[in-house]
Backbone bond lengths (Angstrom), bond angles and torsions (degrees), N, CA, C in turn:
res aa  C-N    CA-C-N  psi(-1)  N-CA   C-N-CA  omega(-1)  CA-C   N-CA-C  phi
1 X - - - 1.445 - - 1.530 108.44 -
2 X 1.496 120.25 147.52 1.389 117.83 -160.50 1.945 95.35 -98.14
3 X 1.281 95.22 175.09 1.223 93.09 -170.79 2.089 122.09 -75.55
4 X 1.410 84.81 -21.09 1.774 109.38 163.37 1.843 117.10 -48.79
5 X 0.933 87.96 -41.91 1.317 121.12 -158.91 1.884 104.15 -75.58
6 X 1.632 97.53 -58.97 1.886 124.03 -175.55 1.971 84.44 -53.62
7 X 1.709 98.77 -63.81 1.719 92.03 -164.86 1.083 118.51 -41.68
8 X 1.855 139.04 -48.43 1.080 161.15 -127.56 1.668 90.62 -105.46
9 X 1.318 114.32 -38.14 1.304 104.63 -179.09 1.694 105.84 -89.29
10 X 1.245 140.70 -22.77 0.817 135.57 140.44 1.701 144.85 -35.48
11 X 1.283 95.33 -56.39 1.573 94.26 154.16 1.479 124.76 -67.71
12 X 1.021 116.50 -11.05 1.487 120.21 155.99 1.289 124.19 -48.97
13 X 1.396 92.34 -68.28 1.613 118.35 -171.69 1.278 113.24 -54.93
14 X 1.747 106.57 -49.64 1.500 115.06 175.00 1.512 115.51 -59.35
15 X 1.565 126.00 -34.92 1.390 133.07 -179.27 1.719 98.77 -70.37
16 X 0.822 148.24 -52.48 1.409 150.15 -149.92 1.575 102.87 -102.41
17 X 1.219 117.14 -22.07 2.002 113.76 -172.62 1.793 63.90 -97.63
18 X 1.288 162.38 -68.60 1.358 148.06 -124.70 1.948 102.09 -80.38
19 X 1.293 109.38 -46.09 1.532 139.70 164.96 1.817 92.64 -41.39
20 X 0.828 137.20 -77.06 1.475 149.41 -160.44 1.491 98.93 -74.90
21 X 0.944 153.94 -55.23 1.575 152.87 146.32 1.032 101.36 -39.59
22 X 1.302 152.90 -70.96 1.579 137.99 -169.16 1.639 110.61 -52.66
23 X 1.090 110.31 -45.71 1.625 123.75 -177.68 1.408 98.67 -47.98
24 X 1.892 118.14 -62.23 0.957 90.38 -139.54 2.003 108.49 -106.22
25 X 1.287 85.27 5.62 1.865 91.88 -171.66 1.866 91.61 -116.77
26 X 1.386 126.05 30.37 1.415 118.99 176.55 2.073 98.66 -87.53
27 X 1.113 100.64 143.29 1.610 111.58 179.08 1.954 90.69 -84.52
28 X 1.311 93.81 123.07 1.361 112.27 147.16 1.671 132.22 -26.95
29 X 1.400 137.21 127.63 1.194 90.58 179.33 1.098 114.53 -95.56
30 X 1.448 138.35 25.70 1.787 142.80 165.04 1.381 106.77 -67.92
31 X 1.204 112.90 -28.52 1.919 120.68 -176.53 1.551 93.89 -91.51
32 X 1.253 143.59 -13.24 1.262 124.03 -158.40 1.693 88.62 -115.60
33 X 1.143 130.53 -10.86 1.636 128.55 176.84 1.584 124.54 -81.76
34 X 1.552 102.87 -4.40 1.438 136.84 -173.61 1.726 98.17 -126.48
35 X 1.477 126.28 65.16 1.697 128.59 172.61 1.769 98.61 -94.66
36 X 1.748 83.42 132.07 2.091 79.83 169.48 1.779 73.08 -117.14
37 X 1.574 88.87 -169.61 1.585 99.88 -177.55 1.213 131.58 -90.49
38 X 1.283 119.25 3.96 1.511 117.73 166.07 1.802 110.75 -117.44
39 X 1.435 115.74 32.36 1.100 137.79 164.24 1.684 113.12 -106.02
40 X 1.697 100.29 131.80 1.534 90.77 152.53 1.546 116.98 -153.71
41 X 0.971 144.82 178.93 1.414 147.27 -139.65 1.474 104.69 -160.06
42 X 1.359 93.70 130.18 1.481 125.40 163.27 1.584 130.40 -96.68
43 X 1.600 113.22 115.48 1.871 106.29 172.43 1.188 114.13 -77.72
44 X 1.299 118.55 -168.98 1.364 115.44 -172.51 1.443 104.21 -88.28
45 X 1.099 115.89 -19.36 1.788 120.99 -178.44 1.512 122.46 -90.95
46 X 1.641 97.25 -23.04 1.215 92.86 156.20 1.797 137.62 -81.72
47 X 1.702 101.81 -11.30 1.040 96.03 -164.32 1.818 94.20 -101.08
48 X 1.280 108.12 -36.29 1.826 112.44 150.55 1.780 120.25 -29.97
49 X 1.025 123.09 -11.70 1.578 122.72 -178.62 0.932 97.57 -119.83
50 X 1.681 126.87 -48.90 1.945 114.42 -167.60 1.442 103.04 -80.71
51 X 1.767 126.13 -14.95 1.632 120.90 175.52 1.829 98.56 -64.66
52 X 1.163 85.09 -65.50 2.265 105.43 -168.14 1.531 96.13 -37.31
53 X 1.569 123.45 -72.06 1.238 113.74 172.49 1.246 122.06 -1.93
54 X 1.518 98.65 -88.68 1.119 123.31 -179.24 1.359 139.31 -47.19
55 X 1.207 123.90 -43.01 1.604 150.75 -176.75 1.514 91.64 -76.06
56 X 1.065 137.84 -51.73 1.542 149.01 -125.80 1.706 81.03 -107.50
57 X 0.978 137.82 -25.47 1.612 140.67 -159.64 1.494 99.38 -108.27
58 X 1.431 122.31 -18.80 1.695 122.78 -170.25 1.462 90.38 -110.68
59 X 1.232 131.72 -27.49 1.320 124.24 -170.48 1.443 108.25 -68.90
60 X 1.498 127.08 -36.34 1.275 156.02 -125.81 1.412 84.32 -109.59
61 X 1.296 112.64 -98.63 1.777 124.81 179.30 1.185 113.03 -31.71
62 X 1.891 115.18 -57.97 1.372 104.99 -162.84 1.670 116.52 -117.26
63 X 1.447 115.59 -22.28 1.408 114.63 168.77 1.356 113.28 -88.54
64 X 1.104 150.16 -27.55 1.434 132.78 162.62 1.497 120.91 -54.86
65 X 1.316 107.97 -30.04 1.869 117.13 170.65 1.315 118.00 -59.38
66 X 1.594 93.01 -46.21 1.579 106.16 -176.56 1.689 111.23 -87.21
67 X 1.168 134.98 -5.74 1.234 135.13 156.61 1.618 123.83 -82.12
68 X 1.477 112.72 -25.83 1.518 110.52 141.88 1.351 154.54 -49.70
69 X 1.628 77.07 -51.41 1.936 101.11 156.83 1.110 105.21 -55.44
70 X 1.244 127.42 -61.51 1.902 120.33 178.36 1.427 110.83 -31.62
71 X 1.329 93.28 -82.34 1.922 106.79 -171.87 1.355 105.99 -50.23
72 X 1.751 131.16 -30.39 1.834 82.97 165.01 1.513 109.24 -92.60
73 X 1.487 121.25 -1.34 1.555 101.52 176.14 1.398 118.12 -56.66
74 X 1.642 119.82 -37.23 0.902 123.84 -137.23 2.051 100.03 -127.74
75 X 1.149 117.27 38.99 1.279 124.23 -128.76 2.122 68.58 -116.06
76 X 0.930 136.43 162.45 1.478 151.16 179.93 1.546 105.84 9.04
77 X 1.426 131.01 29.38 0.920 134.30 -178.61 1.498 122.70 -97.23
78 X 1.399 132.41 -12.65 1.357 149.81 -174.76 1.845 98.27 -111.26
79 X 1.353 119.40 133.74 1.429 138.91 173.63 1.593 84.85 -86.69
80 X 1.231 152.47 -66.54 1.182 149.04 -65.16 1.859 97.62 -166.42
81 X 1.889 125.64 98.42 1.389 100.52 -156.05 1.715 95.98 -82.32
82 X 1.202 126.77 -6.10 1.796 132.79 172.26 2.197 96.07 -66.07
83 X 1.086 121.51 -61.93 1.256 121.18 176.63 1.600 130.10 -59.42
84 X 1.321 104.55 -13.77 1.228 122.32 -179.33 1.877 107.00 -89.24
85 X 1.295 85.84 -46.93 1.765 114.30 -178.95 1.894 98.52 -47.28
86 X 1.225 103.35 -67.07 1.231 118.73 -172.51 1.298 120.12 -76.21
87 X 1.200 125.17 -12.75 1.764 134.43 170.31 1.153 98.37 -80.41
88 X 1.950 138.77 -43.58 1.042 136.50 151.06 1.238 137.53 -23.60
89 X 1.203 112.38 -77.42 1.288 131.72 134.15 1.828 116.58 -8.22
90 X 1.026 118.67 -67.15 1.261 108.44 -164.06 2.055 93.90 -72.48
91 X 1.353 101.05 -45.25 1.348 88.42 -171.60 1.697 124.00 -79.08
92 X 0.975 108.61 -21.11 1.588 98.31 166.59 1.185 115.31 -82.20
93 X 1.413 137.98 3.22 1.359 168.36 135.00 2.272 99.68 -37.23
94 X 1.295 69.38 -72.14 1.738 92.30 168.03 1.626 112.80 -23.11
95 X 1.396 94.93 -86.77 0.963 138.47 176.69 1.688 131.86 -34.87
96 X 1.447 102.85 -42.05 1.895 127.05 175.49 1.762 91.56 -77.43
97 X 1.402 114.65 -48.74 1.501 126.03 176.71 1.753 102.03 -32.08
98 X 1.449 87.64 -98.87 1.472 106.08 171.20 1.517 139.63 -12.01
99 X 1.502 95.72 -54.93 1.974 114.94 176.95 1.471 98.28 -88.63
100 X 1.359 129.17 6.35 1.464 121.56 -176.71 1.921 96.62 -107.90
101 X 1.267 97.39 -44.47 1.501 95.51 167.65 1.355 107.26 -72.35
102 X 1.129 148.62 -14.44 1.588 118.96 161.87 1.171 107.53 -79.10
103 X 1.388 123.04 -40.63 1.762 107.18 177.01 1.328 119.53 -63.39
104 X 1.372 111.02 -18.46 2.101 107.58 -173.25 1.642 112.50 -80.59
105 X 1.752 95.63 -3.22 1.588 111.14 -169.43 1.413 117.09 -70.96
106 X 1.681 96.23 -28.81 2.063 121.75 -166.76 1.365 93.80 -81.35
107 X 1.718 120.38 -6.68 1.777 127.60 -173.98 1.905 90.94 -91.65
108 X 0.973 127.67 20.36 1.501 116.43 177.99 1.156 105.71 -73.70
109 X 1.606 119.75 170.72 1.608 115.94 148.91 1.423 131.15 -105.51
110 X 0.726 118.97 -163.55 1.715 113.42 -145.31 1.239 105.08 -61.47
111 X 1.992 105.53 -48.57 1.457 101.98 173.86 1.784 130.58 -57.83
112 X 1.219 109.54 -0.28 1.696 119.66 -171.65 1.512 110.20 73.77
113 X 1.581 114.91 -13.05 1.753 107.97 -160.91 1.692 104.40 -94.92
114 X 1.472 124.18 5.63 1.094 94.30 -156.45 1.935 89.42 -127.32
115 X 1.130 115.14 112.97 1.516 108.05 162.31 1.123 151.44 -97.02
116 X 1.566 150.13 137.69 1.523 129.61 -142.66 1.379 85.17 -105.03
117 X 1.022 135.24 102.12 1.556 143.33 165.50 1.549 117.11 -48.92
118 X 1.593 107.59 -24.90 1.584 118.69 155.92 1.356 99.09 -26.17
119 X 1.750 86.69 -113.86 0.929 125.32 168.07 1.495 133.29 -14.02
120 X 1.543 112.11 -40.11 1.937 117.34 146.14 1.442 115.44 -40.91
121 X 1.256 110.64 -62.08 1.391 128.77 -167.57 1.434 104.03 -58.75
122 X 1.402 129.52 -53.11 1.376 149.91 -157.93 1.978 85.26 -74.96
123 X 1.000 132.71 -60.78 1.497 125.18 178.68 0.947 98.32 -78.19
124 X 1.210 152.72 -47.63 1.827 116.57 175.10 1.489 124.76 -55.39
125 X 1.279 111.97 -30.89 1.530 105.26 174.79 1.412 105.67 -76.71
126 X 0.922 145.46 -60.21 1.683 139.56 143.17 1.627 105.52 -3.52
127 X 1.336 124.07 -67.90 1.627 109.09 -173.67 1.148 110.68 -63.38
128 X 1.418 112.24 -35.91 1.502 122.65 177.08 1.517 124.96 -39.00
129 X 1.315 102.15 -50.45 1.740 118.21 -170.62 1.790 97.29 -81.59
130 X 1.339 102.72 -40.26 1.673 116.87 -179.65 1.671 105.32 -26.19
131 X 1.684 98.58 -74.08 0.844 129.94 -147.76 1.775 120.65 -83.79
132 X 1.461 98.15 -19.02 1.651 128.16 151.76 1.620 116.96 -66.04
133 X 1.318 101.93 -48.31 1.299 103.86 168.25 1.323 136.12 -76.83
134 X 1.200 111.21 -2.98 1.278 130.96 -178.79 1.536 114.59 -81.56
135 X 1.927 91.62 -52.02 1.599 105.89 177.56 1.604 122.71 -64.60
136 X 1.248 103.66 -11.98 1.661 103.99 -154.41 1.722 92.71 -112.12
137 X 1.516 109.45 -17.88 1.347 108.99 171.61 1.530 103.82 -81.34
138 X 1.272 137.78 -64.93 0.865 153.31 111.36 2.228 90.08 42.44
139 X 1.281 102.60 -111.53 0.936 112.45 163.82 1.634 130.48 -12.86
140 X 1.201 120.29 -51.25 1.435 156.51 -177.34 1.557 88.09 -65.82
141 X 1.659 113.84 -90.75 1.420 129.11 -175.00 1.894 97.45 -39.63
142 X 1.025 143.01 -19.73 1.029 129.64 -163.25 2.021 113.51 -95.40
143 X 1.106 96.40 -36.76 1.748 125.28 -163.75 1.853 71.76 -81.67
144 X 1.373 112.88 -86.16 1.657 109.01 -179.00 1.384 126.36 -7.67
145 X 1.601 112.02 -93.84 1.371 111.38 143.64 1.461 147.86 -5.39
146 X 1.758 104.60 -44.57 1.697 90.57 172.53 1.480 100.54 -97.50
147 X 1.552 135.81 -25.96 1.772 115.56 154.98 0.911 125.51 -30.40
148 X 1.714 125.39 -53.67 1.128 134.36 -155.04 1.608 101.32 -72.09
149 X 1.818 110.82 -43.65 1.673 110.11 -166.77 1.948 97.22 -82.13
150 X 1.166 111.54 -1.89 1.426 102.86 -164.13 1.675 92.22 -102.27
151 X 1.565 146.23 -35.53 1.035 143.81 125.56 1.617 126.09 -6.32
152 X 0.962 113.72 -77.15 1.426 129.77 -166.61 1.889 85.11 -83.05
153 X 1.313 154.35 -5.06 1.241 139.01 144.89 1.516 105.90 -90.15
154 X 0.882 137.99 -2.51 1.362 124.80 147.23 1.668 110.67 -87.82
155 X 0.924 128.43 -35.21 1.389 124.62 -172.80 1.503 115.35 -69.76
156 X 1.414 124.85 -17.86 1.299 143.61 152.20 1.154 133.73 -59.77
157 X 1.670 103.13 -50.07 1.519 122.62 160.43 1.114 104.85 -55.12
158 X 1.227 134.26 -74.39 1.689 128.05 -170.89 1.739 116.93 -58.99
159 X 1.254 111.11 -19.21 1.449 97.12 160.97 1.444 130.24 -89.72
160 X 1.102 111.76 -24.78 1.684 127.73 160.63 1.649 96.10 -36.39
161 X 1.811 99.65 -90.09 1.495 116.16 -165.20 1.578 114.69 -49.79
């Protein structure tokens, strides 16, 4: 897949993993008409811009790199397109893991020694789904694409002939 292609599926990914976080961690506004002061509240639009930001900036830097690295690791290496599917799978799986633990790392405290293993856990399953969703869109955008160019080369052909 070209790199045109990685972005486009990326902003996908980032619009729809940002879509699914706004939905589901947005404050009500019956809870937000009742504020004490060590409370605060999120809309759905606000939390739709600070997710997208964000997601859309890790996908870019660090999952499009790391979805390259895949495809040539893994580039004529599977007999089998179910074994291939699923070696995928495990590693861009891998992979959401991995780039989620370097970002949960910048969550240290001051002293560096102390880590919220929550909060580890809570961004790896986040890279996790990220990075699933990425592949299967990914995937999706790809099958799409060659209908669409294999269509429109027949639809050319028949007006030529």
């Amino acid at each position: 897949m070209k790199l045109s292609n990685r972005l486009i599926v990326s902003f996908i990914s980032s619009f729809l993993f940002s879509l699914f976080i706004a939905l589901i961690f947005r404050s009500p506004t019956n809870e937000q008409l009742e504020p004490s002061p060590f409370s605060f509240f999120f809309t759905f639009s606000e939390l739709f811009i600070i997710s997208i930001k964000i997601l859309t900036t890790v996908y870019i830097l660090l999952g499009i790199p790391w979805s390259f690295l895949i495809d040539h690791l893994t580039k004529n290496k599977s007999k089998s397109p179910l074994n291939g599917y699923l070696f995928k799978v495990v590693v861009y799986t891998t992979g959401g893991f991995l780039i989620s633990i370097i970002l949960s790392l910048l969550y240290l405290d001051e002293s560096g020694f102390h880590v919220e293993w929550d909060i580890v856990l809570s961004f790896m399953a986040i890279g996790g789904l990220n990075a699933l969703l990425f592949y299967h869109i990914s995937i999706v955008f790809d099958v799409g694409l060659q209908i669409y160019l294999r269509k429109r080369r027949y639809n050319i052909h028949k007006i030529k002939g």
